[in-house]
C-alpha positions as CSV (number, residue, x, y, z in Angstrom):
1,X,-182.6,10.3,-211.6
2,X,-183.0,11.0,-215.3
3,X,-179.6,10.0,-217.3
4,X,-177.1,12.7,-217.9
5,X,-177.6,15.0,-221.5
6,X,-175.2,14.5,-224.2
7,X,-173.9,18.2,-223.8
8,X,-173.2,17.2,-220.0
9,X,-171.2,14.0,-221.2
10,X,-169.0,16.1,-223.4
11,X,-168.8,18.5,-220.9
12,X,-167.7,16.0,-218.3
13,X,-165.8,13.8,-220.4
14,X,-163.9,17.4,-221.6
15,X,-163.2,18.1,-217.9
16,X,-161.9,14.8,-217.1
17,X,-158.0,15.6,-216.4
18,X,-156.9,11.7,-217.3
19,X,-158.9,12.0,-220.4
20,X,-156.2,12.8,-223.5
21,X,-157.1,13.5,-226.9
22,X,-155.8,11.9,-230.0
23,X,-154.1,14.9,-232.3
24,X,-153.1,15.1,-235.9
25,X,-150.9,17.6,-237.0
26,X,-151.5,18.7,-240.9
27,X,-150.0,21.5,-242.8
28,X,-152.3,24.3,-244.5
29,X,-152.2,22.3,-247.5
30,X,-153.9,18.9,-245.8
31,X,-150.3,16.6,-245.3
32,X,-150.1,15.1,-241.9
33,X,-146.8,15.7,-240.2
34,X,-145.8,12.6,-237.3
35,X,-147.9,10.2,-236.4
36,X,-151.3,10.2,-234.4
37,X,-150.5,11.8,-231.0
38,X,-151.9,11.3,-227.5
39,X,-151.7,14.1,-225.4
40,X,-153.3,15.5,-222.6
41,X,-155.6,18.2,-222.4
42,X,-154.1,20.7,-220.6
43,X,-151.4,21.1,-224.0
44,X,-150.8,25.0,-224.8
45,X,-150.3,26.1,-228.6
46,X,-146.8,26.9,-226.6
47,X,-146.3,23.5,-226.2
48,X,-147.8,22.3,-229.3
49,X,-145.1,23.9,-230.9
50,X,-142.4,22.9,-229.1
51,X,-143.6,19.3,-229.6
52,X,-144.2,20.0,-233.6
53,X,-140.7,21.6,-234.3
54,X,-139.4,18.5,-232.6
55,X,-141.4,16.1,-234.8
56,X,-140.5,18.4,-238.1
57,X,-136.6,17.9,-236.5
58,X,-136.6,14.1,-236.0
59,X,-138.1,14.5,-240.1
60,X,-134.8,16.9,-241.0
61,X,-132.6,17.3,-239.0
62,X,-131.8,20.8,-240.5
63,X,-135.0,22.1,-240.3
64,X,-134.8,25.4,-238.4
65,X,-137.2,26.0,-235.3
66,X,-140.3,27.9,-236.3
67,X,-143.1,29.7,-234.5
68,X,-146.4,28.4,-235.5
69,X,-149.9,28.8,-235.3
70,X,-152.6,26.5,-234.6
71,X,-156.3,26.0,-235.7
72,X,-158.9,23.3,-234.9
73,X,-162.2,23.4,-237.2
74,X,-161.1,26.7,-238.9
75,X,-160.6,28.8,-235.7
76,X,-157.3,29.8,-234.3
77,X,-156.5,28.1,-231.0
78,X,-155.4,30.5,-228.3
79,X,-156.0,28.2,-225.4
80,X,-155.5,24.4,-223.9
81,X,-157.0,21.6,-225.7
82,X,-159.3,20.8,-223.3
83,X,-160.8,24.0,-223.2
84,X,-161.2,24.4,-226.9
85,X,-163.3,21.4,-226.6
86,X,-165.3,22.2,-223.9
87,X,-166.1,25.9,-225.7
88,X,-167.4,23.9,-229.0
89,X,-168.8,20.9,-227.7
90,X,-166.4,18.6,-229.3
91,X,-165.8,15.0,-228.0
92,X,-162.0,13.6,-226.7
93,X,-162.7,10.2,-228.4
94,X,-162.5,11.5,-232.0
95,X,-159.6,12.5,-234.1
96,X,-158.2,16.1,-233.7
97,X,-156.8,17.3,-236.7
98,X,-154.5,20.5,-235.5
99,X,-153.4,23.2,-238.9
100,X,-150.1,24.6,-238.4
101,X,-149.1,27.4,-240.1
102,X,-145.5,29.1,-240.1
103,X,-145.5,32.5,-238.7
104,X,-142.6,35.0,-239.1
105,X,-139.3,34.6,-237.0
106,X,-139.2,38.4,-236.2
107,X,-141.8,40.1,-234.5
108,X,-143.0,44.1,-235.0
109,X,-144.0,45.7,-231.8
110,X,-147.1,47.6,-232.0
111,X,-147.1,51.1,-232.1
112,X,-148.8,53.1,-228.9
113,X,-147.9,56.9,-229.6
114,X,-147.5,59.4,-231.5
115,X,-144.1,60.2,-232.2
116,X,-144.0,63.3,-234.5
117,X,-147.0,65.7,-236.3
118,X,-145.5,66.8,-239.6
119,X,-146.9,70.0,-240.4
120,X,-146.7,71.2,-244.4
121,X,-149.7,70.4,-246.4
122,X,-151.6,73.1,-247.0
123,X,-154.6,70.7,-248.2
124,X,-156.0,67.0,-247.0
125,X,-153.1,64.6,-247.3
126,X,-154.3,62.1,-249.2
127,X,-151.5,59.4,-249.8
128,X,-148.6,57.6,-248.4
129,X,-146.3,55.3,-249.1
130,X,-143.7,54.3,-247.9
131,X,-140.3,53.0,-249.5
132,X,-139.8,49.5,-250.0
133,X,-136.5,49.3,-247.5
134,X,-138.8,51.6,-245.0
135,X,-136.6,54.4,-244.6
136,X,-138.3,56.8,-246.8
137,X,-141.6,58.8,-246.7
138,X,-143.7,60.3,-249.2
139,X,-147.1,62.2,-249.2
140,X,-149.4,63.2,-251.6
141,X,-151.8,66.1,-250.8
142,X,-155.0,68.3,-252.0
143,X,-152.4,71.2,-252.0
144,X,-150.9,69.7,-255.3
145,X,-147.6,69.1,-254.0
146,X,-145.7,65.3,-253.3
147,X,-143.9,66.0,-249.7
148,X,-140.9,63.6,-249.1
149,X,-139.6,62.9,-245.3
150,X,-136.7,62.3,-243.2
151,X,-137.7,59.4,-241.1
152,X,-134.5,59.7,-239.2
153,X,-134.8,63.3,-238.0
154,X,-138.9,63.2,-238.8
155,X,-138.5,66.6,-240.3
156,X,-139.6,67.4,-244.6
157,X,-136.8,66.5,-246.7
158,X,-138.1,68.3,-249.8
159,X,-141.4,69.5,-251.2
160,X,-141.8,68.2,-255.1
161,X,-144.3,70.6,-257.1
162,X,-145.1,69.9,-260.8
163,X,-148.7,68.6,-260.7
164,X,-151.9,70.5,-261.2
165,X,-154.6,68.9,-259.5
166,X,-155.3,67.0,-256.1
167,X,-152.2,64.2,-255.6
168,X,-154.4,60.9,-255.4
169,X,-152.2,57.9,-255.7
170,X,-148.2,56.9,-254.8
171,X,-146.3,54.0,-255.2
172,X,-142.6,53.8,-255.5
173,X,-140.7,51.1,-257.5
174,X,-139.3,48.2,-255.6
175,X,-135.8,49.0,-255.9
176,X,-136.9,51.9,-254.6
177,X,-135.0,54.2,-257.3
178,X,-138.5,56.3,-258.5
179,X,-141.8,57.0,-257.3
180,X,-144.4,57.7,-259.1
181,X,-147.1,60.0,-258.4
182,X,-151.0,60.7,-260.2
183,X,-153.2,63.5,-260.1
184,X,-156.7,64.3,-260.4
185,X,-155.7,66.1,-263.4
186,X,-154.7,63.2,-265.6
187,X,-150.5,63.6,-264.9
188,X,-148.5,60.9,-263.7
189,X,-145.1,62.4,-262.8
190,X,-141.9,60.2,-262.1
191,X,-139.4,60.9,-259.1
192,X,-136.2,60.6,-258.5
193,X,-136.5,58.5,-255.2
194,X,-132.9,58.9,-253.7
195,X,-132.8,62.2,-254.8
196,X,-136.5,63.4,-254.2
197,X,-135.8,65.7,-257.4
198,X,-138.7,65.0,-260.5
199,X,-137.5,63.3,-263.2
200,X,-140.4,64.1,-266.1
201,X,-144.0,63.7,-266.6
202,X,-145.9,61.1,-268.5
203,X,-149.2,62.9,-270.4
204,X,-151.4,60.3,-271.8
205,X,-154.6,60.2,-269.6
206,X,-158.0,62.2,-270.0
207,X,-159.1,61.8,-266.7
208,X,-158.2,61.4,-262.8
209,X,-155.3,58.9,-262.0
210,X,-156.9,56.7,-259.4
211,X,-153.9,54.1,-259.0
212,X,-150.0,52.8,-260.2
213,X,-148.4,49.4,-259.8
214,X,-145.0,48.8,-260.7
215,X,-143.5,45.8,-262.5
216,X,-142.3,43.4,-259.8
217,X,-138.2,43.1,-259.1
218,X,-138.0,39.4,-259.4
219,X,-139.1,39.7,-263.1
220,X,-137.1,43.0,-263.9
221,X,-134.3,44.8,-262.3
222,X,-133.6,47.7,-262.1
223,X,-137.5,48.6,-262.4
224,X,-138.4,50.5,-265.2
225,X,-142.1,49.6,-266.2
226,X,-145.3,51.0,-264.3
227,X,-148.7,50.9,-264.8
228,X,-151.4,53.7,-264.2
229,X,-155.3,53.4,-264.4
230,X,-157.5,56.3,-264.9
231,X,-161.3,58.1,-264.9
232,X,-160.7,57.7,-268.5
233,X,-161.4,54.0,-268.5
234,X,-157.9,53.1,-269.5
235,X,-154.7,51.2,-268.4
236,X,-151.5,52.4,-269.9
237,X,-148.3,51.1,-269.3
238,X,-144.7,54.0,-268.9
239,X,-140.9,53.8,-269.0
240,X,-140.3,55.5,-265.8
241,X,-136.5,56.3,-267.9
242,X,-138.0,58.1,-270.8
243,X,-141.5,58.6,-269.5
244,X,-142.9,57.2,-272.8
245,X,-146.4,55.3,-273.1
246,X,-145.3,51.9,-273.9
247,X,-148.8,50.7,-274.5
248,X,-152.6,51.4,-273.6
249,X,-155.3,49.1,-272.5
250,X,-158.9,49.8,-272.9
251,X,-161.8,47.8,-272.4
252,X,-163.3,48.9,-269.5
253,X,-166.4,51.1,-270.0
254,X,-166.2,53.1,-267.3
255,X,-163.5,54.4,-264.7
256,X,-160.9,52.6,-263.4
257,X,-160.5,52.7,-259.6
258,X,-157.6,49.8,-259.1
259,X,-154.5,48.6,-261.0
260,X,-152.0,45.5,-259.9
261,X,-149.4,44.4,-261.6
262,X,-148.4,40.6,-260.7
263,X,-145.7,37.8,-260.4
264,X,-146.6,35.8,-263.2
265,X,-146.5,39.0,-265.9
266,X,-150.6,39.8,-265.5
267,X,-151.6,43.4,-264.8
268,X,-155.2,43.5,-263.4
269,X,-157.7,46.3,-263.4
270,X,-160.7,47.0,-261.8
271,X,-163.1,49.4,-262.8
272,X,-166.7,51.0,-262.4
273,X,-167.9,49.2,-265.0
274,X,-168.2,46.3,-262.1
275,X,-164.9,44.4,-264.0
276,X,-162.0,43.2,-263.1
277,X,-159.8,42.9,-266.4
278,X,-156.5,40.7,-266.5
279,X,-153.9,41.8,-268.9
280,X,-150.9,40.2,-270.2
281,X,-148.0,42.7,-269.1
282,X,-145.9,42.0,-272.2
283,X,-147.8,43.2,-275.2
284,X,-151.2,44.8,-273.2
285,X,-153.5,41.8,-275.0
286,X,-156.4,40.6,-272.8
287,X,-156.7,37.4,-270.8
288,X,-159.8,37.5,-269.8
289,X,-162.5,39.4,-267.6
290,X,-163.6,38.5,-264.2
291,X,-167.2,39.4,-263.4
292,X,-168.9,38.8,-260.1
293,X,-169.5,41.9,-258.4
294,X,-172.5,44.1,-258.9
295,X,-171.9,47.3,-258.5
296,X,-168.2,49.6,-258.5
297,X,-164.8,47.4,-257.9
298,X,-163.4,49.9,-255.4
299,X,-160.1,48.0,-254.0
300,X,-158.0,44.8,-255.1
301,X,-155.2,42.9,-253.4
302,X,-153.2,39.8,-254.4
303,X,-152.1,37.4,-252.1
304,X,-148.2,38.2,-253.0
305,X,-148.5,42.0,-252.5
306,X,-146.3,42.9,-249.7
307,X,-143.2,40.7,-251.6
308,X,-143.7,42.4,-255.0
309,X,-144.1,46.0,-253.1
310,X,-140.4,45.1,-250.9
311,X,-138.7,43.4,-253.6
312,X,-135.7,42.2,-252.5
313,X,-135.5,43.7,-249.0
314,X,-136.1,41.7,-246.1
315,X,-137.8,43.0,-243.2
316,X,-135.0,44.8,-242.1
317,X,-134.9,47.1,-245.2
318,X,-131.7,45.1,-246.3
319,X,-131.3,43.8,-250.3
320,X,-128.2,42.3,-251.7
321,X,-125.9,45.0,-253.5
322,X,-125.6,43.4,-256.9
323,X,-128.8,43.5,-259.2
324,X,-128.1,39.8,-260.0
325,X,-128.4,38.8,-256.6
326,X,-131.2,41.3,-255.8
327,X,-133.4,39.8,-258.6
328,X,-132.8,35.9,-257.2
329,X,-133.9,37.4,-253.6
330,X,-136.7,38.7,-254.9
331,X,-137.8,35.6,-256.8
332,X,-136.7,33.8,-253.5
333,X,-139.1,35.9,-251.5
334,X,-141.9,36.0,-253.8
335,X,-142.0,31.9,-253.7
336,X,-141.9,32.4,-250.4
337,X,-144.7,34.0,-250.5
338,X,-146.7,32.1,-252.7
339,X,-146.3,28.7,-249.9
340,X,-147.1,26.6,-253.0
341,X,-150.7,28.2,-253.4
342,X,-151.3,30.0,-257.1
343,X,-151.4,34.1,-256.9
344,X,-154.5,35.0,-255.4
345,X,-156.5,37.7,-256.1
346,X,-159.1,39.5,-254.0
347,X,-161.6,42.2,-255.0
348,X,-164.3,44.4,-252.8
349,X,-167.0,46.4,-254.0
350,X,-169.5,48.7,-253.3
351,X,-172.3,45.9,-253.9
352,X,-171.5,45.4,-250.4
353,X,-169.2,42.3,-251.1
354,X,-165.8,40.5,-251.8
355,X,-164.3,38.1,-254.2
356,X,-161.7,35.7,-253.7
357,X,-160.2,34.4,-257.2
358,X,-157.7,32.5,-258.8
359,X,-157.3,34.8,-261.9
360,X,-154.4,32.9,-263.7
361,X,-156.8,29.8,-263.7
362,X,-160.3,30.3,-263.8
363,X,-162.7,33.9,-264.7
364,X,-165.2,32.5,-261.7
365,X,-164.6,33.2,-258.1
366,X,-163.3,30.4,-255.6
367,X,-165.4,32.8,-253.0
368,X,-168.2,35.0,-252.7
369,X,-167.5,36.9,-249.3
370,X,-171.0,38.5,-247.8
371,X,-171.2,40.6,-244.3
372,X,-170.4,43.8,-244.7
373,X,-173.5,46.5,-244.5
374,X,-172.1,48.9,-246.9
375,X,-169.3,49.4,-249.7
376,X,-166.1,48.1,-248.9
377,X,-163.3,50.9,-249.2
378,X,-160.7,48.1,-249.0
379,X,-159.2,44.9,-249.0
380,X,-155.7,43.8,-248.4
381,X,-154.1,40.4,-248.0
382,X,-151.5,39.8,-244.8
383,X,-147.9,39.9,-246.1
384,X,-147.6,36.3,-245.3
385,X,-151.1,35.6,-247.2
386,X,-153.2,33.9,-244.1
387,X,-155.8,36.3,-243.7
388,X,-158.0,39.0,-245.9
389,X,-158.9,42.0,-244.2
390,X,-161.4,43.9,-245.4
391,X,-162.5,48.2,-244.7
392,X,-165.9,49.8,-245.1
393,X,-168.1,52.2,-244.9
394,X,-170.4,50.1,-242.4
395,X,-167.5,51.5,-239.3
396,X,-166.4,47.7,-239.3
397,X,-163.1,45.4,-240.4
398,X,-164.1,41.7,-241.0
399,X,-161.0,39.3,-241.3
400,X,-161.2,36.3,-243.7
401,X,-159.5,32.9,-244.5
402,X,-156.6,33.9,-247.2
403,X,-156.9,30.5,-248.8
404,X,-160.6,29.8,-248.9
405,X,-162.5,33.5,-248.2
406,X,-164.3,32.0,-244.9
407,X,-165.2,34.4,-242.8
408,X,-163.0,34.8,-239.8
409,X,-163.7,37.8,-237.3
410,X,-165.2,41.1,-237.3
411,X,-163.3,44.2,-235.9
412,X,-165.6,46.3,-234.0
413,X,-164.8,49.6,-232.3
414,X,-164.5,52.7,-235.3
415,X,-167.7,54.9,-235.1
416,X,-167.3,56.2,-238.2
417,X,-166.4,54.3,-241.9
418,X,-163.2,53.1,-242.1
419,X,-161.3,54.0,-244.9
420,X,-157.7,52.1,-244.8
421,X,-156.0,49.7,-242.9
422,X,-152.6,48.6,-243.1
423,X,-150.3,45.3,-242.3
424,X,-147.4,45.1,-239.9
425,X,-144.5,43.1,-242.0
426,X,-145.0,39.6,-239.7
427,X,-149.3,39.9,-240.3
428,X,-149.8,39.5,-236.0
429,X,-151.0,43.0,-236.1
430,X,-153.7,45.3,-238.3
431,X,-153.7,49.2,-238.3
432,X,-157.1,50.8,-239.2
433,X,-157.7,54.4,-240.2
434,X,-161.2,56.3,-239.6
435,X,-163.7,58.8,-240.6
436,X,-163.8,59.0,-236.3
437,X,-160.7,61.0,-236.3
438,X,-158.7,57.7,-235.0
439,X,-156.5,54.9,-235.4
440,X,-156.6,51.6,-234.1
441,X,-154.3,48.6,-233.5
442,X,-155.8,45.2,-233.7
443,X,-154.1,41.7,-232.7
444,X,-154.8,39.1,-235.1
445,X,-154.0,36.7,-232.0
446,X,-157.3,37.5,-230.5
447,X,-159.1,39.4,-233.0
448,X,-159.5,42.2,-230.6
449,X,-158.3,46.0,-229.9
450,X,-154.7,46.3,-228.8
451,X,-154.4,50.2,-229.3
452,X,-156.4,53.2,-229.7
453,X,-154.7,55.7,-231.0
454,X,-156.2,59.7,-230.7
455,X,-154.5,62.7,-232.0
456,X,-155.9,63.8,-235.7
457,X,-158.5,66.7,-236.0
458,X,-159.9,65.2,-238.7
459,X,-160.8,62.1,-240.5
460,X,-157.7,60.2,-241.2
461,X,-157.7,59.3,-245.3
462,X,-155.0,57.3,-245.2
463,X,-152.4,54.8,-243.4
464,X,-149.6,52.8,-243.9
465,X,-146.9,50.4,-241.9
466,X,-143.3,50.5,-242.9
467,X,-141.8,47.5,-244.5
468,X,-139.4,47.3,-241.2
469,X,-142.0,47.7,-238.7
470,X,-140.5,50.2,-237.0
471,X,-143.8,53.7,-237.9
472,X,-146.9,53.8,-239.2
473,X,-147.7,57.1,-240.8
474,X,-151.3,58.5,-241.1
475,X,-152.7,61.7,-242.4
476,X,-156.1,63.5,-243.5
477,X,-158.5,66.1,-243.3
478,X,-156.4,67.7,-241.0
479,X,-153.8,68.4,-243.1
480,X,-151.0,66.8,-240.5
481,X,-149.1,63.8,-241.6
482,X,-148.3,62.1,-238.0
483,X,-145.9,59.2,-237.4
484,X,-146.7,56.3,-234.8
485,X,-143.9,54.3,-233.2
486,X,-144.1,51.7,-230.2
């Protein structure tokens, strides 16, 4: 009888119920937590963290219990012990180091119907955003108009006219006092938010406005400063008070097609030139340029983005009433955010690719991120920074590491390109938006569909999750803004 295969002795000695393996737990960051453990096989990432938040206890005795996460050789672990070694062939006499990661303490169901269609746009709706405390709508359409909504009684609240061309970008200040709105016509007008009333145009740019960014609350409150990038090639920088051009910023050759502005007082913006330029906020000077990609930069997302779009509300759309106190919450929330790491940026192109960088420190990539089989449409780091996910044209979502730009998962199930995608507040769950007329819901648990969600006529442009969890809102081709609850 010929002696058993190595594959069959891992197998066996995997199987073995008496056999335990030796665990290490480490932190994202490499530290070991507790000493060398020796448990059995049949351990659940249930039990793992019941067993880790008593180590982390015994360490402080005011820690607070956590849920965590788990991953073993990079992948998530979503079984026992035993049978994650038995699916990759890995030995029980060797060291296993086990990654925790903190997850959030709440949890946002996912949503599974349609709960309102919001008729009113006479055109393609073709942005939304919502407020930073979640309570407030607003849409931007190919009818020229900016619609804000009652999320209470899901009915219009009012309908803002002023601009002249198709409404192409949104994003409202994260004090949520204004919004700001840019046309293909070259405006940028400023709104009231409380009031939904227009507060004045700023007229500076030649060309389409393709994206705004707003100066984050921990570094200035109440907000004030915005940022707009344009077909024109330019960056320019506004007083949503006085509507004044503070300053303009031009070095990019051709269009630009993303702006940021970021914790540490950079603005970045990428371009068609294949650029991604990084700005000091203060006086518009140049830091440097980033250059990696080989074709259009179409999307950009740093690693701190949902804290710097919420500000100082929690998940709950709640913010401390005193502007002193809303500032430190917002610096407290942005650290948070950060978990030690430096701001991350990440970039996807229509070369097919994506770049992970650490702008503040170096102008070369940490990562080069290949897969995808045609332009990316998106990216957009989780709120808590763990994963990248990434939307193109190719009908696919692909997930990657948020620290190091490995490749995670690919989301399979669009059948047409996928053009957004949006976070739930505690990163467990994705929202994707398609050519294919559809939504879909994806767990990041399993990497797999949790939801499909039918009901537009159309292709769907664009999505977004509310800060509080509670909708995601979607519109398109079909001129219907709809609103998704659990």
């Amino acid at each position: 009888m010929p002696p058993p295969t190595k594959q069959a002795k891992l197998s066996h000695a995997a199987s073995e119920p008496s056999a335990n393996v030796i665990i290490q737990f480490q932190s994202a960051e490499g530290e070991s937590a507790g000493p060398q453990l020796d448990v059995p096989q049949g351990t659940t990432p249930e039990q793992l963290e019941t067993l880790l938040n008593k180590l982390l206890r015994a360490a402080d005795p005011e820690a607070d219990l956590q849920p965590y996460s788990f991953f073993v050789d990079g992948a998530e672990l979503d079984r026992s012990l035993g049978e994650h070694l038995r699916a990759s062939e890995r030995s029980v006499e060797t060291l296993l180091h086990v990654v925790f990661r903190p997850q959030a303490l709440f949890r946002v169901r996912p949503v599974a119907r349609c709960s309102s269609s919001l008729a009113g746009h006479t055109e393609a709706v073709l942005a939304l955003a919502f407020s930073p405390d979640g309570r407030r709508l607003a849409s931007g359409s190919g009818d020229t108009s900016v619609r804000f909504w009652d999320l209470q009684t899901q009915t219009p609240r009012t309908t803002g006219a002023g601009h002249r061309g198709w409404v192409l970008a949104l994003a409202w200040s994260p004090d949520g006092r204004f919004l700001a709105s840019g046309d293909r016509a070259g405006a940028v007008l400023v709104w009231d938010g409380e009031a939904s009333q227009p507060r004045g145009q700023c007229v500076g740019h030649r060309g389409f406005v393709s994206s705004l960014a707003w100066e984050p609350a921990h570094l200035a409150l109440p907000s004030r400063r915005f940022c707009s990038g344009s077909k024109d090639g330019t960056v320019r920088v506004w007083d949503a008070g006085t509507r004044a051009c503070l300053f303009a910023m031009s070095s990019h050759t051709q269009g630009v097609t993303a702006v940021l502005w970021g914790g540490e007082g950079l603005i970045y913006s990428a371009a068609r030139d294949a650029l991604i330029n990084v700005w000091r906020a203060e006086d518009g000077s140049m830091v440097h340029s980033l250059k990696a990609h080989g074709h259009w930069v179409n999307a950009m997302s740093l690693s701190t983005s949902y804290a710097l779009r919420t500000g100082a509300f929690d998940h709950q759309g709640s913010a401390p009433p005193g502007e002193k106190e809303a500032r430190a919450a917002a610096l407290e929330r942005y650290t948070a955010a950060l978990g030690g790491q430096a701001e991350r940026l990440v970039t996807g192109s229509d070369d097919f690719t994506l770049c992970l960088w650490d702008p503040k420190a170096s102008n070369k990539p940490l990562a080069r991120m290949t897969g995808h089989m045609q332009l990316v449409n998106q990216v957009l780091f989780s709120p808590d920074g763990r994963w990248i996910a990434s939307a193109s044209f190719d009908k696919s979502i692909k997930i990657w590491d948020g620290l190091k730009g490995t490749f995670v998962a690919t989301l399979r199930g669009h059948v047409g390109a996928v053009y957004q995608a949006a976070w739930s507040a505690d990163s467990r769950l994705l929202v994707s938006g398609s050519k294919d007329s559809t939504l879909k819901v994806w767990e990041m648990r399993t990497k797999k569909l949790l939801a499909d969600l039918p009901g537009h006529a159309d292709e769907v442009y664009t999505v977004d999750w509310s800060p509080d969890g509670a909708s995601v809102a979607s519109g398109g081709k079909d001129r219907v803004l709809k609103l998704w609850r659990q």
